[in-house]
ChimeraX commands (.cxc) that place a marker at each C-alpha (Angstrom):
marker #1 position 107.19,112.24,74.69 radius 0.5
marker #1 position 106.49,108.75,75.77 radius 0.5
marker #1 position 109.33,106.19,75.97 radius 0.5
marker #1 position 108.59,102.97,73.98 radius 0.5
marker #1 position 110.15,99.53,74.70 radius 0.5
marker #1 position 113.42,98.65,72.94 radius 0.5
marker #1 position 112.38,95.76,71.75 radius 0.5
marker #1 position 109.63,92.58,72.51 radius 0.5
marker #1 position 109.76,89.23,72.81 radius 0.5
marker #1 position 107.61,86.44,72.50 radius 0.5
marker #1 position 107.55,82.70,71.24 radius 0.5
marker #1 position 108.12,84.48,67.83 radius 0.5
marker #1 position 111.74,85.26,68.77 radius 0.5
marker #1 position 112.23,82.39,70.55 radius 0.5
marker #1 position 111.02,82.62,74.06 radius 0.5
marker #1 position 109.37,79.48,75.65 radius 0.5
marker #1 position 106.34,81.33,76.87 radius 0.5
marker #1 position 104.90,84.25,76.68 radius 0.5
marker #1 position 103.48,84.21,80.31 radius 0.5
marker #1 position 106.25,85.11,82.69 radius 0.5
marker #1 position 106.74,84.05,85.95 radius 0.5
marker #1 position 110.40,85.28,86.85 radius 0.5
marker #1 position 113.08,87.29,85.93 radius 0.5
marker #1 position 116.92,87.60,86.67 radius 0.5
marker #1 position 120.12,89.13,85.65 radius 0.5
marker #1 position 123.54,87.56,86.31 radius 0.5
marker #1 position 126.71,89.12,86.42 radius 0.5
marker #1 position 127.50,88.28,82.61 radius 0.5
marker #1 position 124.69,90.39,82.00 radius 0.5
marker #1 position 122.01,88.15,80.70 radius 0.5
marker #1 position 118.61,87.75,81.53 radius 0.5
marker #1 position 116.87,84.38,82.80 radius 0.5
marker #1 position 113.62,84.31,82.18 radius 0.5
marker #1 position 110.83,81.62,83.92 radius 0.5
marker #1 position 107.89,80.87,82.01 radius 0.5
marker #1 position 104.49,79.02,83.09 radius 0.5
marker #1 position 101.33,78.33,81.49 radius 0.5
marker #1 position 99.07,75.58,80.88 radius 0.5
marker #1 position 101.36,73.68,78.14 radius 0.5
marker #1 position 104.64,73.89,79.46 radius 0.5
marker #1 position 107.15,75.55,81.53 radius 0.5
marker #1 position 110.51,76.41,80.66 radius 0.5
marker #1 position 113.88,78.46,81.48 radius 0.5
marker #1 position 114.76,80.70,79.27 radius 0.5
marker #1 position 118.36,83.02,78.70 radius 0.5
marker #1 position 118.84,85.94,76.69 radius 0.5
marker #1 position 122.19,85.95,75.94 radius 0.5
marker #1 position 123.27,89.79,75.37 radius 0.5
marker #1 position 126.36,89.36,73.00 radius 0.5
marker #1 position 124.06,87.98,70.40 radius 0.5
marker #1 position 120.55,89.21,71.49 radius 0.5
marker #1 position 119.29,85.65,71.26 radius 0.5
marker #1 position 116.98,83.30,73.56 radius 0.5
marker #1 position 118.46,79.95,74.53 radius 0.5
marker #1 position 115.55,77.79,76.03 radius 0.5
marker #1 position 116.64,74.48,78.20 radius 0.5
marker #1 position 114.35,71.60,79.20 radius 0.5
marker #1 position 114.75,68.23,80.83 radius 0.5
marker #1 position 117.78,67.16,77.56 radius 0.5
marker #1 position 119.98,69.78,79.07 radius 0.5
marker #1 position 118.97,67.60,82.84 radius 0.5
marker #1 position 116.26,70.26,84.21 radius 0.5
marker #1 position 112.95,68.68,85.54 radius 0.5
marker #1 position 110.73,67.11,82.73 radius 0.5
marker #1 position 106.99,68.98,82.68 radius 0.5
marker #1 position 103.78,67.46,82.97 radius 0.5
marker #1 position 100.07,68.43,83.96 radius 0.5
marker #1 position 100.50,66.95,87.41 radius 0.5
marker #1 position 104.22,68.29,87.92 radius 0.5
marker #1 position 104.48,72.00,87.66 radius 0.5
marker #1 position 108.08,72.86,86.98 radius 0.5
marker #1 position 108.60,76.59,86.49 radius 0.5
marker #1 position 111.59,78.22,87.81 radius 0.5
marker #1 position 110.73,80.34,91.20 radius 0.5
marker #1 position 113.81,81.84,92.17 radius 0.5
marker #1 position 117.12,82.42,91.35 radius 0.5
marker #1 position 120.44,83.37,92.56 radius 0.5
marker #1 position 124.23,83.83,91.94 radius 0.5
marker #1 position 126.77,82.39,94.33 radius 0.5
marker #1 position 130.11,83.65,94.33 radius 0.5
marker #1 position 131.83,81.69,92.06 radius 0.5
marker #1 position 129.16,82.44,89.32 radius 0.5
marker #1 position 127.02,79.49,89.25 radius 0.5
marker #1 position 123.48,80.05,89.00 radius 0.5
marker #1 position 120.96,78.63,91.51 radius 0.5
marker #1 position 117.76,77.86,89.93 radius 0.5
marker #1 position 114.31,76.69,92.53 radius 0.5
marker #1 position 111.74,75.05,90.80 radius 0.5
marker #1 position 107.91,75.22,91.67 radius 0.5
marker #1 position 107.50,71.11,92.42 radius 0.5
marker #1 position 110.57,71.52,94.38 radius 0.5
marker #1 position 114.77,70.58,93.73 radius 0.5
marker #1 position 117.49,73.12,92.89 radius 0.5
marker #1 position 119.64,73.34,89.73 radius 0.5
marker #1 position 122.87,74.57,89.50 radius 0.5
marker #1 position 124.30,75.91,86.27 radius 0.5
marker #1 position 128.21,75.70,85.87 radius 0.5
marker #1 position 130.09,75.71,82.87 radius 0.5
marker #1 position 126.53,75.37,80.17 radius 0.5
marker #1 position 125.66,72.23,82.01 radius 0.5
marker #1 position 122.66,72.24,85.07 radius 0.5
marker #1 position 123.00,69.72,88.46 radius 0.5
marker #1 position 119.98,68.84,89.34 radius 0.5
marker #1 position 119.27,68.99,93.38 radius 0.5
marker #1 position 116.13,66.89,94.99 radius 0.5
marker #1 position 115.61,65.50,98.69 radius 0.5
marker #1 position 117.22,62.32,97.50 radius 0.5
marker #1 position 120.55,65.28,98.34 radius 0.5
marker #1 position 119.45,66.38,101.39 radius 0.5
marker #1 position 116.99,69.42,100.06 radius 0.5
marker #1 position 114.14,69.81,101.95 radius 0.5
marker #1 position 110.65,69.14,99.91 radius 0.5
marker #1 position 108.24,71.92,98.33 radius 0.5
marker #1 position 108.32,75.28,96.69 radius 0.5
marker #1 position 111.24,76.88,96.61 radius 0.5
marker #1 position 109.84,80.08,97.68 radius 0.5
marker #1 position 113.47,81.92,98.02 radius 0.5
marker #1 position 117.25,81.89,97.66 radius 0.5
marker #1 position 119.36,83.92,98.92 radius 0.5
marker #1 position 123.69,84.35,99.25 radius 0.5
marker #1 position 124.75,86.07,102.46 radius 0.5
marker #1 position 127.48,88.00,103.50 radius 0.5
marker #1 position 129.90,84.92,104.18 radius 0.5
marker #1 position 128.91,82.75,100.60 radius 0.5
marker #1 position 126.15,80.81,102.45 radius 0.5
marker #1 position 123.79,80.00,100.34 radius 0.5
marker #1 position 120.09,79.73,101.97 radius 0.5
marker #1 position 117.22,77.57,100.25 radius 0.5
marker #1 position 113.30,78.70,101.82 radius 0.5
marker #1 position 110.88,75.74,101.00 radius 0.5
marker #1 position 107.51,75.86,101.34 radius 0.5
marker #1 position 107.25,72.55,102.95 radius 0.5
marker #1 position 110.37,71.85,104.68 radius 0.5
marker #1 position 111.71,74.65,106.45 radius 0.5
marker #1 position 115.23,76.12,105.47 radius 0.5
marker #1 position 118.39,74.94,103.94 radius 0.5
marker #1 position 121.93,76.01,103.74 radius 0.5
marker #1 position 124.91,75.42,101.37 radius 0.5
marker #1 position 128.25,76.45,103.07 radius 0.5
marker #1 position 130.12,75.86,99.81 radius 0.5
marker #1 position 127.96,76.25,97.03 radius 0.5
marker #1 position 130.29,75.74,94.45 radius 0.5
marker #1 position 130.83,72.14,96.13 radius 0.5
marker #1 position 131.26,69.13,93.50 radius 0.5
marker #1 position 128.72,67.82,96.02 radius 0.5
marker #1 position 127.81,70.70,98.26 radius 0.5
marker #1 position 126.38,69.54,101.76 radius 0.5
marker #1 position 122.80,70.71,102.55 radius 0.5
marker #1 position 122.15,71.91,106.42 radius 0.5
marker #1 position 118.58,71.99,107.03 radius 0.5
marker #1 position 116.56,73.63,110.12 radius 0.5
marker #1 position 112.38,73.07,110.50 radius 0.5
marker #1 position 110.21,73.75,113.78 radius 0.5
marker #1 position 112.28,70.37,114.82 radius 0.5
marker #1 position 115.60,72.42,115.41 radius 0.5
marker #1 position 113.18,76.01,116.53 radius 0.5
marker #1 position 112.09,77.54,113.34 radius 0.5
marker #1 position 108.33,78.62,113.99 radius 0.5
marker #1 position 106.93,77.02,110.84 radius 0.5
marker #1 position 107.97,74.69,107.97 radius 0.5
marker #1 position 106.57,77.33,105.78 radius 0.5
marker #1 position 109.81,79.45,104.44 radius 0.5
marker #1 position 108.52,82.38,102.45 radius 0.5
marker #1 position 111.10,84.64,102.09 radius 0.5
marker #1 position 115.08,85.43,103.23 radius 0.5
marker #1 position 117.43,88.33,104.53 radius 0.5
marker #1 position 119.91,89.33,106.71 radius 0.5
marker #1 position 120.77,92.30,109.03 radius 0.5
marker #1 position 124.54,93.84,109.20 radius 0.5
marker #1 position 125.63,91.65,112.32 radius 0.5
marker #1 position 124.91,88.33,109.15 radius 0.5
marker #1 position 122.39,87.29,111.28 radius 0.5
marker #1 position 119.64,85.48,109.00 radius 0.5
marker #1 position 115.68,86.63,108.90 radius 0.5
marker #1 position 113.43,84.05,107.56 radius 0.5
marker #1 position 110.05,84.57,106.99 radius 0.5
marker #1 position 107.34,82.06,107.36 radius 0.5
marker #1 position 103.13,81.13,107.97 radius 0.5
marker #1 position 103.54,82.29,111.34 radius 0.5
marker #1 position 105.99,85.17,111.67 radius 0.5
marker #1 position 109.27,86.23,111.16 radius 0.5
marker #1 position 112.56,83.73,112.69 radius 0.5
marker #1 position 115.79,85.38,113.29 radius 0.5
marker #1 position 118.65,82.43,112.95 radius 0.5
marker #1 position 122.03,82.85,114.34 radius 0.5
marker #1 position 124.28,80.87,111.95 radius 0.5
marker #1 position 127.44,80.09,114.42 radius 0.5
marker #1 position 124.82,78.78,116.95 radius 0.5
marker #1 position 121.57,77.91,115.28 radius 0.5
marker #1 position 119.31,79.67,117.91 radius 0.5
marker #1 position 116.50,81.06,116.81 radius 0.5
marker #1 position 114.41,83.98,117.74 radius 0.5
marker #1 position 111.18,84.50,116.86 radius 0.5
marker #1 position 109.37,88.07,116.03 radius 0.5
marker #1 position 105.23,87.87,115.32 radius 0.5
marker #1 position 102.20,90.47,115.66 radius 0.5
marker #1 position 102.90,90.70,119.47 radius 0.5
marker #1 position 106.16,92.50,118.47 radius 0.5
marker #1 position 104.81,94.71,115.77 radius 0.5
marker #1 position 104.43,92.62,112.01 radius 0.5
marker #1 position 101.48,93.56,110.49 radius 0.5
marker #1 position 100.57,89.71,110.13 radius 0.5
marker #1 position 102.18,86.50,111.35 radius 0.5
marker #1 position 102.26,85.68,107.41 radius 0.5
marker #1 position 105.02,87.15,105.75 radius 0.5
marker #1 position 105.63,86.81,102.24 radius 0.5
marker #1 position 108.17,88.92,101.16 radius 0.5
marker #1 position 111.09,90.87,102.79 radius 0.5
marker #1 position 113.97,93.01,101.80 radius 0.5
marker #1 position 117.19,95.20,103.19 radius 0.5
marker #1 position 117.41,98.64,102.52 radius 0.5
marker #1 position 120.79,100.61,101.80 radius 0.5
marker #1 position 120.34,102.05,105.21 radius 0.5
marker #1 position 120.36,98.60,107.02 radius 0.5
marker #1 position 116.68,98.02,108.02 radius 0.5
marker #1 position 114.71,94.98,106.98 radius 0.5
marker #1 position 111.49,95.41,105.59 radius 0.5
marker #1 position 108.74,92.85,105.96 radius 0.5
marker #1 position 105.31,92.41,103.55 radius 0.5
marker #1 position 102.01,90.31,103.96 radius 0.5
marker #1 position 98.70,90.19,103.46 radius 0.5
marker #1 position 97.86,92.94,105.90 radius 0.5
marker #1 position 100.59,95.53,105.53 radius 0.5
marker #1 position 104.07,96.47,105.52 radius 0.5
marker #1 position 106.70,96.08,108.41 radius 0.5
marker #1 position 110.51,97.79,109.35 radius 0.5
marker #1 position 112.45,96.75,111.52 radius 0.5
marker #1 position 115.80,97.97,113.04 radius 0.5
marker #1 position 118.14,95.72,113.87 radius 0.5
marker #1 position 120.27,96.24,116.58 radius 0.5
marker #1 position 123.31,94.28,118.32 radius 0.5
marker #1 position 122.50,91.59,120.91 radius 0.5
marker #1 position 122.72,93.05,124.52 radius 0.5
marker #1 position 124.69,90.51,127.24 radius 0.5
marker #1 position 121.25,88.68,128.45 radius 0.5
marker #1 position 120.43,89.28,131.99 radius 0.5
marker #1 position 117.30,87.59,133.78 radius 0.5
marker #1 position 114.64,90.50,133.81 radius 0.5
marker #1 position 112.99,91.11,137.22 radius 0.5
marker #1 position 110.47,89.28,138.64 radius 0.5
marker #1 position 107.50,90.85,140.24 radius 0.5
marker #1 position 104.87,89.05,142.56 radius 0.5
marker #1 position 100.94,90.08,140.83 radius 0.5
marker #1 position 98.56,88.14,143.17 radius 0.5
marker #1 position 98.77,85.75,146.28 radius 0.5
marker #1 position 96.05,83.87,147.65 radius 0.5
marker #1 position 96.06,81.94,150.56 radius 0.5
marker #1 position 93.72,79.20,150.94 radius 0.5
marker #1 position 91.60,81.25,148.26 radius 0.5
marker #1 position 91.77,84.54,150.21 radius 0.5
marker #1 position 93.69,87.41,148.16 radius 0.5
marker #1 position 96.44,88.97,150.30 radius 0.5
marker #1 position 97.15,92.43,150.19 radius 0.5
marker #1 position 100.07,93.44,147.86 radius 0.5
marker #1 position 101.09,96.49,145.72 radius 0.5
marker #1 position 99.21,97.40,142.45 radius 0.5
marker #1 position 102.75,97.17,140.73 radius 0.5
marker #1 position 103.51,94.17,142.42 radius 0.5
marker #1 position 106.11,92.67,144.63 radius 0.5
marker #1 position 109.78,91.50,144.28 radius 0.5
marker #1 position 109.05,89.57,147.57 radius 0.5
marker #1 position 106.21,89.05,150.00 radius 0.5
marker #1 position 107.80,88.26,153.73 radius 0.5
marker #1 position 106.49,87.95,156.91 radius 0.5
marker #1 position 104.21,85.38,156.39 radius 0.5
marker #1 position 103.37,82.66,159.34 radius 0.5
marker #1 position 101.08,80.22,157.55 radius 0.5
marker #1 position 99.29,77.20,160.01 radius 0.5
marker #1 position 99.73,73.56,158.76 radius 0.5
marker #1 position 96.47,73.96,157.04 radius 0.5
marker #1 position 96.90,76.63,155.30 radius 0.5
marker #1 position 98.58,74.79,152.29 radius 0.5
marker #1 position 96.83,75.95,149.47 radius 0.5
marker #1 position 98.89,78.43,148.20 radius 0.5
marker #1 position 98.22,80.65,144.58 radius 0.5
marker #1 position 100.79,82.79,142.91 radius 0.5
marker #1 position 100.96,84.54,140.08 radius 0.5
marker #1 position 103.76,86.43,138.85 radius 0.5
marker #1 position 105.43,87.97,135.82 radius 0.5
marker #1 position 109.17,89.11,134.05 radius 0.5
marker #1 position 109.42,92.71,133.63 radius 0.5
marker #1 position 110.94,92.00,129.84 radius 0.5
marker #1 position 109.94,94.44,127.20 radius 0.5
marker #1 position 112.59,92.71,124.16 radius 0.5
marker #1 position 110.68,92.01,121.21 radius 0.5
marker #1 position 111.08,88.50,119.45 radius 0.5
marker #1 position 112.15,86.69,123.01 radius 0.5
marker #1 position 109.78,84.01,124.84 radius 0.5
marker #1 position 110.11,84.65,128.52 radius 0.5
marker #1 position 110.59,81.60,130.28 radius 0.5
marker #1 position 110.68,81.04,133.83 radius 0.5
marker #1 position 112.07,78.45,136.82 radius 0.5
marker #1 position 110.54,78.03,140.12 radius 0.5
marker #1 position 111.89,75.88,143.37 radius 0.5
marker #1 position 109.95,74.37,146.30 radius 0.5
marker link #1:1,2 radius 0.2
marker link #1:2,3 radius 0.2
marker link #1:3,4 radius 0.2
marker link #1:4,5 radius 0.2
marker link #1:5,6 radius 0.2
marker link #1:6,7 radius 0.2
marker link #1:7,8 radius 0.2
marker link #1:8,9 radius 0.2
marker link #1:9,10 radius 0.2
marker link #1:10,11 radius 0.2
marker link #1:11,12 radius 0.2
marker link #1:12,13 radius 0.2
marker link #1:13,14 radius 0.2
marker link #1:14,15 radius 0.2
marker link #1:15,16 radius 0.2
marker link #1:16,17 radius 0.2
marker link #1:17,18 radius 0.2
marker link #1:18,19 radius 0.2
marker link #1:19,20 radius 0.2
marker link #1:20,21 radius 0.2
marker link #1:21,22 radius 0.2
marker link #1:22,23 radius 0.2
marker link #1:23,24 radius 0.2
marker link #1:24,25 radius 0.2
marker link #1:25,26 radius 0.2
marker link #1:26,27 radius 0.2
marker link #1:27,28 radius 0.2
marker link #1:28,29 radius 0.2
marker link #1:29,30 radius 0.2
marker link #1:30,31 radius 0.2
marker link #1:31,32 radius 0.2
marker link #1:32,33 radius 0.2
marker link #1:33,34 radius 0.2
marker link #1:34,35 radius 0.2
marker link #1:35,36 radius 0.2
marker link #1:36,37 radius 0.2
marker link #1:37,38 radius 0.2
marker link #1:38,39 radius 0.2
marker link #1:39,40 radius 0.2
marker link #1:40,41 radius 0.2
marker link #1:41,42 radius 0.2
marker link #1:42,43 radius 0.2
marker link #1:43,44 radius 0.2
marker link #1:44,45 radius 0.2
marker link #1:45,46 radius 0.2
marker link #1:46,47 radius 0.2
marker link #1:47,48 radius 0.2
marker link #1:48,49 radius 0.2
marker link #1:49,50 radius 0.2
marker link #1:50,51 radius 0.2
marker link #1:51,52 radius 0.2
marker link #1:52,53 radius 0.2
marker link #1:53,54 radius 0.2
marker link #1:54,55 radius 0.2
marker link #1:55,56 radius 0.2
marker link #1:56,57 radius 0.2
marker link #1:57,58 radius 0.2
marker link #1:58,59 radius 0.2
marker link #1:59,60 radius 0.2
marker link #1:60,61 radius 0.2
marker link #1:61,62 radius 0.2
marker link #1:62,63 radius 0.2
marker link #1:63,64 radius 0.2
marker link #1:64,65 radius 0.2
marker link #1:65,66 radius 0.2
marker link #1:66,67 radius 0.2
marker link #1:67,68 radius 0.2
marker link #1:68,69 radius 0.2
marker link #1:69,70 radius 0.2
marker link #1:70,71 radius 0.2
marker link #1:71,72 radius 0.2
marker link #1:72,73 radius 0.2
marker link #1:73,74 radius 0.2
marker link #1:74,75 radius 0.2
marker link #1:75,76 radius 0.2
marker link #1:76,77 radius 0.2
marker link #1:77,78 radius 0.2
marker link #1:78,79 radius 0.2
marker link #1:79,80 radius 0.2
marker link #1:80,81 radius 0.2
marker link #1:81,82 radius 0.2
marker link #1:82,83 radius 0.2
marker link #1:83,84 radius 0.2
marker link #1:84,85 radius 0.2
marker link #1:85,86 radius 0.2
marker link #1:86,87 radius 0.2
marker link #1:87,88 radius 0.2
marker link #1:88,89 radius 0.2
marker link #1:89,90 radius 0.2
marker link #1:90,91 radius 0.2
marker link #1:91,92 radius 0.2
marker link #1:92,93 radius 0.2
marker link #1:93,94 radius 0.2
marker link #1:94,95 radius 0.2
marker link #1:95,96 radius 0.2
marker link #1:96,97 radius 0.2
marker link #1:97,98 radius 0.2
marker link #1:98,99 radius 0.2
marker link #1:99,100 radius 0.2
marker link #1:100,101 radius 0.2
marker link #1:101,102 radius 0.2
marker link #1:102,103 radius 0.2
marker link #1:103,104 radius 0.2
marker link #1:104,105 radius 0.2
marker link #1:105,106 radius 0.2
marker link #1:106,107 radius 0.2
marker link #1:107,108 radius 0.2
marker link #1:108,109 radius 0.2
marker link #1:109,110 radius 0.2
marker link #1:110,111 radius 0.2
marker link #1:111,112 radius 0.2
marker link #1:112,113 radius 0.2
marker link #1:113,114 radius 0.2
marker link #1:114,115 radius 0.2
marker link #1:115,116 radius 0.2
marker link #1:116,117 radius 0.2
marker link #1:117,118 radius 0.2
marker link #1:118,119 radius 0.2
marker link #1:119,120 radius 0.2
marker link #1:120,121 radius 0.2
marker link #1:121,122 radius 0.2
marker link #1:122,123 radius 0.2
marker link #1:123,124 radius 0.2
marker link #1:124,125 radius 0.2
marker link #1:125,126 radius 0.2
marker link #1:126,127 radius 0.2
marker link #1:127,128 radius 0.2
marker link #1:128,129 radius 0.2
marker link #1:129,130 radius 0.2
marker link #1:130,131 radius 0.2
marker link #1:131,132 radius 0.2
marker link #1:132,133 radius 0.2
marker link #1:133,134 radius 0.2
marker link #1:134,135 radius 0.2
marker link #1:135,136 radius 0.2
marker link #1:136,137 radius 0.2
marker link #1:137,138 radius 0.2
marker link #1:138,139 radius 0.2
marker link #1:139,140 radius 0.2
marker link #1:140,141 radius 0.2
marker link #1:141,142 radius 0.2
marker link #1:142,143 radius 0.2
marker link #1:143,144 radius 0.2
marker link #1:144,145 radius 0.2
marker link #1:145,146 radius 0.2
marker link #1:146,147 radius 0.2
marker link #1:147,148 radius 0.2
marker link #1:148,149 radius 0.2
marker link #1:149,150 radius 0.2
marker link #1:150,151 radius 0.2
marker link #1:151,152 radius 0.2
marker link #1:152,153 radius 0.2
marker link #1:153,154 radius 0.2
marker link #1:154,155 radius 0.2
marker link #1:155,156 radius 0.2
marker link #1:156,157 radius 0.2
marker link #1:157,158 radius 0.2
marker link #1:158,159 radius 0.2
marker link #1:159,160 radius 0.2
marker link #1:160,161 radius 0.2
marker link #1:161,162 radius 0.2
marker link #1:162,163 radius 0.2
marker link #1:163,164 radius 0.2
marker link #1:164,165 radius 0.2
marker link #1:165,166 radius 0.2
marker link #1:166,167 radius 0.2
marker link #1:167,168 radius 0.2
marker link #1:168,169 radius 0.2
marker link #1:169,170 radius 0.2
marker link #1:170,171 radius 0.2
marker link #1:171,172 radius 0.2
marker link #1:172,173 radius 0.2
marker link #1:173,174 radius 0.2
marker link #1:174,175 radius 0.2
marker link #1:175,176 radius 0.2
marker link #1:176,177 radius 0.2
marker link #1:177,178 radius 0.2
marker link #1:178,179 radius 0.2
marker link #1:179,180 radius 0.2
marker link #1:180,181 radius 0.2
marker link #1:181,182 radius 0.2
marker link #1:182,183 radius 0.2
marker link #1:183,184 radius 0.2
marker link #1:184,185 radius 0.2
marker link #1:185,186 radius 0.2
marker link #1:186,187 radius 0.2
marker link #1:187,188 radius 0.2
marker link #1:188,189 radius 0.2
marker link #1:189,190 radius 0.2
marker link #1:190,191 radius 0.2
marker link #1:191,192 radius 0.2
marker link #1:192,193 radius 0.2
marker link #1:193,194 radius 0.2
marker link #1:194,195 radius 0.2
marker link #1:195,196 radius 0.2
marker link #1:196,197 radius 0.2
marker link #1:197,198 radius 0.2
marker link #1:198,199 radius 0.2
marker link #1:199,200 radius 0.2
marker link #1:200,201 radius 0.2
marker link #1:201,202 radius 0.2
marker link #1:202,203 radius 0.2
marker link #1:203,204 radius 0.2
marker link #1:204,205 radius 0.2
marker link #1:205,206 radius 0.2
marker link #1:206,207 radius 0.2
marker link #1:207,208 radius 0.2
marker link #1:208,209 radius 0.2
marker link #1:209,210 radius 0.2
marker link #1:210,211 radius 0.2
marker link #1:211,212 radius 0.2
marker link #1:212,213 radius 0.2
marker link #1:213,214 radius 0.2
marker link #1:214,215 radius 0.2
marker link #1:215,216 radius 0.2
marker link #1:216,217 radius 0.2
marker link #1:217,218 radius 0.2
marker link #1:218,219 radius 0.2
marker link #1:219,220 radius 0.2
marker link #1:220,221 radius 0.2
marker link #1:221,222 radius 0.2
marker link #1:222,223 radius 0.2
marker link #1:223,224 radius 0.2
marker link #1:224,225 radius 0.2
marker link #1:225,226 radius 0.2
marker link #1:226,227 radius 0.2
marker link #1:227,228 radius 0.2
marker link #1:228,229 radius 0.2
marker link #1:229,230 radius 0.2
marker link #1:230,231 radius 0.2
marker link #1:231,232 radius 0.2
marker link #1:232,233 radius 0.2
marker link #1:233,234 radius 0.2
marker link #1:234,235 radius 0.2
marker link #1:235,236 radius 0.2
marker link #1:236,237 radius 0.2
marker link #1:237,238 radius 0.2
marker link #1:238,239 radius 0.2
marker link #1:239,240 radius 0.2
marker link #1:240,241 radius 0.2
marker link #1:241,242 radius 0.2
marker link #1:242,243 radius 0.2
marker link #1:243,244 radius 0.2
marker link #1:244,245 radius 0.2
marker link #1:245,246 radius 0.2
marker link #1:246,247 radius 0.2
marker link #1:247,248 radius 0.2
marker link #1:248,249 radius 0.2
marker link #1:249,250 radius 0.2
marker link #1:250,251 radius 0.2
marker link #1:251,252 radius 0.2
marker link #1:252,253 radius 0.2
marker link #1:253,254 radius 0.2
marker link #1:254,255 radius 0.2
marker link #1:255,256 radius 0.2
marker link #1:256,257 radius 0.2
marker link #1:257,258 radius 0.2
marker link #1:258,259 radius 0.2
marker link #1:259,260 radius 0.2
marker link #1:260,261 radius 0.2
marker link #1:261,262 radius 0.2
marker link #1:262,263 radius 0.2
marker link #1:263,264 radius 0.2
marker link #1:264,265 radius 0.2
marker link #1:265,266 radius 0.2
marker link #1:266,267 radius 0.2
marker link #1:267,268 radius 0.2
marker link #1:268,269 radius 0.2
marker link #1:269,270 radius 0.2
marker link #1:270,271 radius 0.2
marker link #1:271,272 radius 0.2
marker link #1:272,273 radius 0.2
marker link #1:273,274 radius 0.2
marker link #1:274,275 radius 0.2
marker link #1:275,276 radius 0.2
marker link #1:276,277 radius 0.2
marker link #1:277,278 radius 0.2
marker link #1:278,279 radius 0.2
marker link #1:279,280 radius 0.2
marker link #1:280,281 radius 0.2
marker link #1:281,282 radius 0.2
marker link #1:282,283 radius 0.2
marker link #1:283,284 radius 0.2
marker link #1:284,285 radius 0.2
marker link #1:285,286 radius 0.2
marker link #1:286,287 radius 0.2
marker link #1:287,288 radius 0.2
marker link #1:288,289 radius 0.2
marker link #1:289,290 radius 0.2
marker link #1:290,291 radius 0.2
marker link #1:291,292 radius 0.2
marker link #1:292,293 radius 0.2
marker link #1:293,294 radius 0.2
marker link #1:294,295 radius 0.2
view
C-alpha cells in the first residue's frame, strides 16, 4: 500500500499561499510556513493544539509587501530562549517573543540584502549570512536591543556574498560565500579561507551542513564537498627553498629540488642584477603563504 498525506492545506484552510517557499518547526511544535507568489507574501503558523493557520502581515509589525519589495520569509531559526528569528528576502530580521515580532533593518546595525541563512552555535551566538553585506552576529539574542557584530571582505571575509552557515566541533564558524568557503575564529576574528585550490568543487557555495559524525559538507553548482575538520596545529614558518638564481641574467646551477641556501658566491661590483625565485614548502589547505625578505 501507498501512504497518503494526513491532511492538505491551501488558502481554503487558511494558508496565505499556496506556493511555498520555507518551512520550519519550533520547539512548541508548530510549523512556520513562508509563502511567495506574484500577489503577496506572507508568514504563516500552524499552531498544533488547534490544527489552525495563523497568518501575520505588516499589522502584527512584519514588512509591508509590494511589487517592487519582495518580502517572503528566507530563513528561520530558534535561539535559546525560544524566540524565533525570521530573514526576509528584501532584507531585516524579525524576532518573535511573546505573539509580538521586532522588526530588525540596517538602521540596527544589520547588514543589507538577502538573508540567505541563520544559524545558533554552540555558545547562543546567533549568525545572520546576507547576501550583500557579509555576516552578522548576535551575542545575546534575546537582547531588549541585541548588538549586531558584523564582518565583510573589510575585516577578511573573501566575499560580501554570505550563502550559507556552520560550525565544526572546536565552534569554529564556516561561512560560505561567491568565492569559497571562510573559516572565522570567533575569540579572534581571523579568518581562513578554503577555495577550489584546496579541494571545493566550486568557489560558489550555496549550501552546507554538519553531519552526526562531525564533518561539514559543502554544495554548489558543480558538486558536493566534505571536509574534516581538525584542531589547529602551533604554526611554525614552513621551509623555504631557493628554485632559480640568475645572475646578471645567467641561470646558476642549483638542485632540481631546490636550495635552503646558495653560498660561496663572490659577485664583482657589476654584477648587481640579481633574480631569485623561491617558494614555502606548506601543504595546509585554506592558508595564504606569505613571505618577508631583507636586504
Amino acid at each position: 500500500t501507498h501512504a497518503i498525506p494526513k491532511a492538505i492545506y491551501t488558502t481554503r484552510n487558511g494558508l496565505g499561499g499556496n506556493e511555498l517557499f520555507r518551512l520550519f518547526g519550533d520547539s512548541r511544535g508548530d510549523v512556520w510556513i513562508g509563502t511567495i507568489d506574484s500577489r503577496h507574501n506572507s508568514l504563516n503558523r500552524w499552531e498544533r493544539s488547534t490544527q489552525t493557520f495563523h497568518q501575520y502581515t505588516k499589522e502584527d509589525g512584519l514588512p509591508e509587501y509590494s511589487k517592487e519589495v519582495v518580502t517572503a520569509p528566507t530563513a528561520f531559526c530558534e535561539d535559546a530562549a525560544g524566540n524565533l528569528w525570521i530573514g526576509f528576502y528584501h532584507g531585516g530580521v524579525a524576532r518573535y517573543r511573546d505573539g509580538h515580532f521586532t522588526f530588525f533593518a540596517s538602521a540596527d546595525g544589520l547588514p543589507s540584502g538577502f538573508i540567505r541563512a541563520l544559524y545558533l552555535d554552540h555558545a547562543g551566538r546567533l549568525w545572520i549570512a546576507t547576501a550583500e553585506g557579509g555576516v552578522a552576529r548576535l551575542d545575546n539574542p534575546a537582547a531588549e536591543h541585541p548588538q549586531f557584530i558584523r564582518y565583510s571582505t573589510a575585516d577578511g571575509l573573501s566575499s560580501n556574498q554570505a550563502t550559507c552557515i556552520t560550525e565544526d566541533q572546536w565552534g569554529r564558524i564556516y561561512v560560505g560565500t561567491g568565492r569559497g568557503v571562510d573559516r572565522l575564529e570567533p575569540a579572534s576574528a581571523h579568518i581562513k579561507h578554503y577555495t577550489t585550490a584546496d579541494g571545493l568543487a566550486r568557489n560558489f557555495v550555496n549550501v552546507s551542513f554538519r553531519d552526526n559524525n562531525g564533518a561539514l559538507w559543502f554544495g554548489g553548482l558543480d558538486g558536493l564537498s566534505r571536509l574534516i575538520p581538525e584542531p589547529d596545529r602551533p604554526e611554525s614558518s614552513p621551509p623555504i627553498r631557493i628554485g632559480a638564481l640568475r645572475i646578471g641574467g645567467v641561470q646558476q646551477q642549483l638542485s632540481e629540488l631546490g636550495e635552503a641556501e646558495v653560498s660561496g658566491l663572490s659577485l664583482n661590483a657589476n654584477q648587481n642584477d640579481l633574480q631569485i625565485e623561491f617558494s614555502g614548502m606548506s601543504f595546509a589547505p585554506g592558508e595564504l603563504l606569505r613571505y618577508q625578505h631583507k636586504l
